[in-house]
C-alpha positions as a printed Julia matrix, in Angstrom:
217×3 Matrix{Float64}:
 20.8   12.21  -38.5
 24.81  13.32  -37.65
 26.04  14.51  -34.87
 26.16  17.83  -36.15
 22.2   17.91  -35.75
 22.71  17.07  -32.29
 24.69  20.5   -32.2
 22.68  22.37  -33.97
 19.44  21.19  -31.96
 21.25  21.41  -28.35
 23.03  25.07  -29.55
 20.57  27.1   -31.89
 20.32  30.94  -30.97
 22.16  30.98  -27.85
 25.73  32.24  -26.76
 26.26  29.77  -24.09
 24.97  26.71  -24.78
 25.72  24.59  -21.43
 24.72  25.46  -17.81
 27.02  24.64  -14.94
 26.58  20.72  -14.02
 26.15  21.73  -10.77
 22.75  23.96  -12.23
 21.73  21.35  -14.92
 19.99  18.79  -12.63
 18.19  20.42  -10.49
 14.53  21.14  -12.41
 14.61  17.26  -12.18
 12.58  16.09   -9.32
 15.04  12.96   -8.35
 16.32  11.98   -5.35
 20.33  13.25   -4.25
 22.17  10.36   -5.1
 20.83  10.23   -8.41
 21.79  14.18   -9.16
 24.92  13.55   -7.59
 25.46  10.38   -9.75
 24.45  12.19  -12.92
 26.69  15.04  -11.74
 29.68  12.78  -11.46
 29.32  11.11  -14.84
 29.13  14.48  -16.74
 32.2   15.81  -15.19
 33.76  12.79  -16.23
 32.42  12.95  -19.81
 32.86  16.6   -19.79
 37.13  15.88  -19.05
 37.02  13.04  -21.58
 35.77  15.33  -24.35
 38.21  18.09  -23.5
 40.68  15.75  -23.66
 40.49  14.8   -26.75
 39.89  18.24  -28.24
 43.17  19.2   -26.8
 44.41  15.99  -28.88
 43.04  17.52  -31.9
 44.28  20.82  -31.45
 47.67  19.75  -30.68
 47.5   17.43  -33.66
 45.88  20.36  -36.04
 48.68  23.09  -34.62
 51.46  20.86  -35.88
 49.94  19.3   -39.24
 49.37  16.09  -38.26
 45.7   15.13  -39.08
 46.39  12.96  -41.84
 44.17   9.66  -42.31
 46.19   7.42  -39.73
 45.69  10.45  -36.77
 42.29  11.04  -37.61
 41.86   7.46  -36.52
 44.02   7.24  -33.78
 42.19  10.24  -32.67
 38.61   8.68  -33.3
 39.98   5.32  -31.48
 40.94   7.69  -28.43
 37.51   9.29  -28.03
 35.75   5.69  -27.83
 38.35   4.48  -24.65
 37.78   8.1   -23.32
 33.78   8.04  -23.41
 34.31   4.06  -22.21
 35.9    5.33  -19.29
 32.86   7.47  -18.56
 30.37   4.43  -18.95
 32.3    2.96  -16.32
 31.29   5.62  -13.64
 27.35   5.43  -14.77
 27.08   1.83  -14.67
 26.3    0.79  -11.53
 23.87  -2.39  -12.16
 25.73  -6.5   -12.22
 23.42  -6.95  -15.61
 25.33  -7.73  -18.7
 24.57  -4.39  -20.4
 28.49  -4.06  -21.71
 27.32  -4.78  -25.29
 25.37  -1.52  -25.2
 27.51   0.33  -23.64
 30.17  -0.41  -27.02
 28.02  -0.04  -29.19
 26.78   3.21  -27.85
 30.7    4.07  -27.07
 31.18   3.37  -31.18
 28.8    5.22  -32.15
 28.3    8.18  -30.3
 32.4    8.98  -30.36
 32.02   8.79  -34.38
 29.39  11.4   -34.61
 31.36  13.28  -32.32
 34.71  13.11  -34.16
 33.09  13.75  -37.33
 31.54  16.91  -36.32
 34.58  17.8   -34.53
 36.51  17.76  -38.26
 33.41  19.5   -40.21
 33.65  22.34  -37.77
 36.66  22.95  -35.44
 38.13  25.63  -38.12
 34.64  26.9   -38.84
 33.09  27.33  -35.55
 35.98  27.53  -31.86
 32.81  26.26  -29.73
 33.86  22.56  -31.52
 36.91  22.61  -29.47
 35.12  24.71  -26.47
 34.45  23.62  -22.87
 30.96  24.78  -23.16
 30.72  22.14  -25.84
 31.75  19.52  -23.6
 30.25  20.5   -20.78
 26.75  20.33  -22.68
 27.9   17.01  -24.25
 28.75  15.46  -20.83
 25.22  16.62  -19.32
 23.24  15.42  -22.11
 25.07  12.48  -22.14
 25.28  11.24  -18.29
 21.22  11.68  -18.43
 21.09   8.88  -21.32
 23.76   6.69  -19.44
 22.59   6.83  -15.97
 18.68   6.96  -17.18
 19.69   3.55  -18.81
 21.63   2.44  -15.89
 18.38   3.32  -13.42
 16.18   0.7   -15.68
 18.76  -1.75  -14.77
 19.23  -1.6   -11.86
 14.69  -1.61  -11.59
 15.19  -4.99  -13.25
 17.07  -6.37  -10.84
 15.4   -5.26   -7.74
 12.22  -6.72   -8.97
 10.29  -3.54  -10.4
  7.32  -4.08  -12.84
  6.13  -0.63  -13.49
  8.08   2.44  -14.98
  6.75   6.04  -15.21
  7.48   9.05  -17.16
  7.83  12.47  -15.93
  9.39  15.43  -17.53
 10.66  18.82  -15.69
  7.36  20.69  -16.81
  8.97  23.66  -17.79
  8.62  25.5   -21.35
 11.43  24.04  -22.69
  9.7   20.07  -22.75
  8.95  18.96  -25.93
  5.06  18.71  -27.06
  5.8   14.87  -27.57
  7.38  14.41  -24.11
  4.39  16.38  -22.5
  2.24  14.13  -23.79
  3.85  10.77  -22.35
  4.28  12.78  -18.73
  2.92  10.45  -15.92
  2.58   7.38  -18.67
  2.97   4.44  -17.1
  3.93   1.07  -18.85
  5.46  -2.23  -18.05
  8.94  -1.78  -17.21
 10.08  -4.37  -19.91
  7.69  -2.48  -22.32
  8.52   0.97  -24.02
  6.79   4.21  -24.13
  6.24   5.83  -27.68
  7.13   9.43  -28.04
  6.69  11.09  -30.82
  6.09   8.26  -32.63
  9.76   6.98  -31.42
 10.08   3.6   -28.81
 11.86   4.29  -25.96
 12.79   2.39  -23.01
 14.23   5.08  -20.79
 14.51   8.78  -21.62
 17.39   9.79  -23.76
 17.32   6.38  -24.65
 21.17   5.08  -25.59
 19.77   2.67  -28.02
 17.32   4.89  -29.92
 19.34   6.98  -32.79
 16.19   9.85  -33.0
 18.06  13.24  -31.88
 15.09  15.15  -32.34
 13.65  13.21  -28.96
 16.67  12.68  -27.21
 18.86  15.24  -27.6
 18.87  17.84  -24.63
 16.19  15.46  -22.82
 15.95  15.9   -18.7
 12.76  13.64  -18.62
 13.35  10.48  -15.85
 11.71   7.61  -14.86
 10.34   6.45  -11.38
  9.71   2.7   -10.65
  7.15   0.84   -9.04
């Protein structure tokens, strides 16, 4: 499924589609440093993706998005959203190789969309688009960071809870206060995932907009 699904699913029937960061995090019942970390890596992604849509703009206004800018452009995005990795990770395990490929793949669904619809659509190229981006995003990245950082404290135990409000998916509801082996992952609508908003699972119609999180035991 493209990115432009991810849009779609995350924007459908409303005018804005973001909250402020600073509003985002709060249904989810996790401790202050972990809001605050999430908060901090969604700002970050937030100025990386506005970033590069003034990059496109600029390039656009003055004719320049032939096939060689396109993938300048693209190759931009990836070391921008890299740079935002950087904040979430917070764990010494050798988790760079998922970061990448997550980097690579993510920033092409995001480029691509960005092309199908800047001249159809201004929210493409909007800070409310970024903004929703960067939260969705920093709850993937941080969720996945979290596991980590379980493993290496010695956790066995992971458990699911979801924000409980009308807005949670029938298939999240159902895995809310499953609890599995931490090295084990929890099926959600028929989808594995290790962590919410899983960074290695490519199912936007579970991930995207999820602000489910995990506790540890």
């Amino acid at each position: 499924m493209s990115v432009l699904s991810f849009d779609e699913l995350n924007a459908l029937g409303k005018k804005r589609r973001s909250e402020p960061i600073e509003e985002y995090y709060n249904p989810m019942r996790i401790s202050r440093q972990r809001r605050q970390k999430r908060m901090e890596v969604a700002r970050k992604y937030r100025d990386a993706l506005l970033e590069y849509m003034h990059f496109v703009d600029d390039y656009a206004e003055y004719g320049y998005l032939d096939e060689p800018a396109t993938e300048l452009l693209r190759s931009s995005i990836v070391e921008l959203i890299e740079d935002a990795f950087i904040v979430a990770k917070t764990t010494e395990r050798n988790v760079d190789a998922v970061y990448r490929e997550y980097a690579d793949r993510i920033s092409k669904q995001i480029h691509e969309s960005t092309m199908r619809n800047k001249d159809k659509d201004a929210y493409f190229l909007s800070e409310d688009r970024a903004t929703l981006i960067g939260e969705d995003e920093s709850n993937a990245l941080c969720g996945y960071d979290e596991l980590q950082e379980a493993y290496s404290v010695g956790k066995s135990k992971k458990t699911w809870h979801t924000v409980g409000d009308k807005a949670v998916r029938d298939t999240h509801r159902a895995v809310d206060g499953k609890t599995v082996p931490l090295d084990k992952p929890f099926s959600v609508g028929g989808v594995e995932m290790m962590v919410p908003r899983d960074p290695e699972v490519d199912a936007p119609e579970e991930t995207s907009g999820c602000r489910c999180w995990l506790t540890f035991s």
